[in-house]
N, C-alpha and C positions, 0 to 999 in steps of 0.2 A: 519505540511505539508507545504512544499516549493512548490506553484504552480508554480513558476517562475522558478523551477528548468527545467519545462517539455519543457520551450524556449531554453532551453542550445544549442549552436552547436553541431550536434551528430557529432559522429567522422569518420573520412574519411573510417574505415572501416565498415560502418556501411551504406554508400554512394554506390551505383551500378549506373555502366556505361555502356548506351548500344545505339551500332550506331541509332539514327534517320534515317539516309538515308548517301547516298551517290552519286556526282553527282561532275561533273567539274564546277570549277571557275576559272575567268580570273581574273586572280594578279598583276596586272605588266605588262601586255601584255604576261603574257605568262599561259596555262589555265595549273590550279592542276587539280588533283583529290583531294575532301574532304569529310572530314565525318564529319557530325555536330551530337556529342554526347549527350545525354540525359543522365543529372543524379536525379537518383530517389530513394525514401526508399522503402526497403518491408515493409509490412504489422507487421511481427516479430521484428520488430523495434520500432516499437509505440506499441505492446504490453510490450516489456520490460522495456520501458522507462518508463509508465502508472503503470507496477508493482514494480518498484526501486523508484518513485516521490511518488506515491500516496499508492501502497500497491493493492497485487494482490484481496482485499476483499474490495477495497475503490473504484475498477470502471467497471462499464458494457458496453456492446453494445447492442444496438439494431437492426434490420433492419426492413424497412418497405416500404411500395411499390414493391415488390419482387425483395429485394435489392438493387435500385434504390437508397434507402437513407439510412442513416445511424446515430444512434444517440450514441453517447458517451457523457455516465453520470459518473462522481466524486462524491464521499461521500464529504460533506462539513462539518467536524465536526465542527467548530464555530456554525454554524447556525442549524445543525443537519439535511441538506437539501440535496436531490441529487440535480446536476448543470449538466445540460444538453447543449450538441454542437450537430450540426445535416449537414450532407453535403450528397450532390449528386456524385453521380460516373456515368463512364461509362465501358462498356462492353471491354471485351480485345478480341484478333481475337483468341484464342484458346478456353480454355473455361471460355465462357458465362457468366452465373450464377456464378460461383468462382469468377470469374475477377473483375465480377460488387461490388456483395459485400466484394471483398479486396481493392478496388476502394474507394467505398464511404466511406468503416472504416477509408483511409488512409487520406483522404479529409476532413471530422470530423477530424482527431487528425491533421492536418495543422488547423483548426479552436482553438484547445489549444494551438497552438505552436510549437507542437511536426514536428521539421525539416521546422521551415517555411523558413530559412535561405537559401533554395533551390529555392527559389523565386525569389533570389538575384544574382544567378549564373550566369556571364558572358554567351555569345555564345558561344560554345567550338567547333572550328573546326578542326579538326586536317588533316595534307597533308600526303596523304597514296603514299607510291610504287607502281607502276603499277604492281610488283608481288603480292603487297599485296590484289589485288582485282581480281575480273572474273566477264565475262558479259553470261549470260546464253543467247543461239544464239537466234539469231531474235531480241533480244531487246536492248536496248540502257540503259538499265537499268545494275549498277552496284550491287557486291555482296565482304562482306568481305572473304578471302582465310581461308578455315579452319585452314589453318597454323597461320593465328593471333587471336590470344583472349585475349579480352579487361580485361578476370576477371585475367589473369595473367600480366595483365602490375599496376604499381604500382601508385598512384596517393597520391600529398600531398596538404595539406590546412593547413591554418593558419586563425585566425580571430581575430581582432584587439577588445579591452576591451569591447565593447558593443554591440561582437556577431556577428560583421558583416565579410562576407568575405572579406580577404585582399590578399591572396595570393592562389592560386591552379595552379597546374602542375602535368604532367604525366609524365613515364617513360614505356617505351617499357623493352620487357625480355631483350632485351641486354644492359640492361640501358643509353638507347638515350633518352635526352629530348625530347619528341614529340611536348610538347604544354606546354605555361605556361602562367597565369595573375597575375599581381598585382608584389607586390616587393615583396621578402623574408625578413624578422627581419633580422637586424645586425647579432646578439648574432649567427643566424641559418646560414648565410654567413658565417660566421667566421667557424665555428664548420666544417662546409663544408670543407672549403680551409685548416682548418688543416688537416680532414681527410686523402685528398687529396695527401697530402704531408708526411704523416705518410704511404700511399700505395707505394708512390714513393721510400719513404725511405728504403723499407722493400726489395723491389724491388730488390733494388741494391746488 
């Protein structure tokens, strides 16, 4: 058993993206609109990982406090010991109870590693169209246009040998850069610009 395996980068699709808020900033003297994105795992993610690393009969959860907290225990076969991790959650504004304890599971398994590399994520704000948003009347408060959904725009990552983020960028359905950090690999530019040239080609 590779416990080290459970720190792995999980992969971008395995990553969900969903607006924080959204509100105007001044850039340059001139104001956007922006959305500052929140990326997070579900729950079904750290159970997978927990059952492909350690084996679906090698780990449990608990909860305790009603829900509040959450312990995830390993089988330790060297020592023939469970090894216990224990984190706190909090409550989601739909439901409650569910939320709380898919919360504190998720919170435990960032205490093994499972996706701590989410820690590390840049600010992600990205500048929306003023079609892309609506203000429901009376408030000053923005709202994303049904017409945009962030689980159909595509998002990439890279991470440099020891796990850490180096590179992330999105893409809208019409495949517009929207946002991006960090530099891309050589090897992954290159691959690009041929692509690029190989659509041009065909084109013609």
């Amino acid at each position: 058993m590779k416990l080290d395996k459970l720190r792995d980068p999980l992969k971008i699709d395995q990553i969900d993206f969903r607006v924080q808020s959204i509100g105007k900033k001044k850039i340059e003297h001139k104001w956007l609109i922006m959305a500052t994105i929140l990326a997070y795992k579900d729950a079904r993610v750290d159970m997978e990982r927990l059952d492909d690393v350690v084996g679906a009969l090698n780990w449990s959860r608990r909860h305790a406090r009603e829900n509040h907290n959450c312990i995830v225990s390993i089988f330790n076969e060297e020592t023939n010991q469970w090894v216990s991790k224990e984190d706190t959650g909090t409550e989601s504004n739909t439901e409650a109870a569910k939320g709380l304890a898919s919360d504190s599971f998720k919170r435990a398994c960032f205490n093994w590693g499972i996706g701590r590399e989410l820690y590390d994520y840049p600010l992600i704000q990205i500048e929306l169209a003023e079609h892309e948003v609506w203000q429901p009347e009376g408030t000053k408060q923005f709202r994303l246009d049904g017409a945009v959904n962030l689980r159909e725009w595509k998002w990439y990552a890279e991470h440099d040998k020891n796990g850490k983020l180096s590179f992330l960028a999105c893409q809208d359905t019409n495949e517009i850069t929207r946002w991006s950090w960090g530099e891309m690999k050589p090897e992954k530019k290159k691959a690009k610009a041929k692509t690029k040239k190989e659509v041009q080609h065909e084109s013609l």
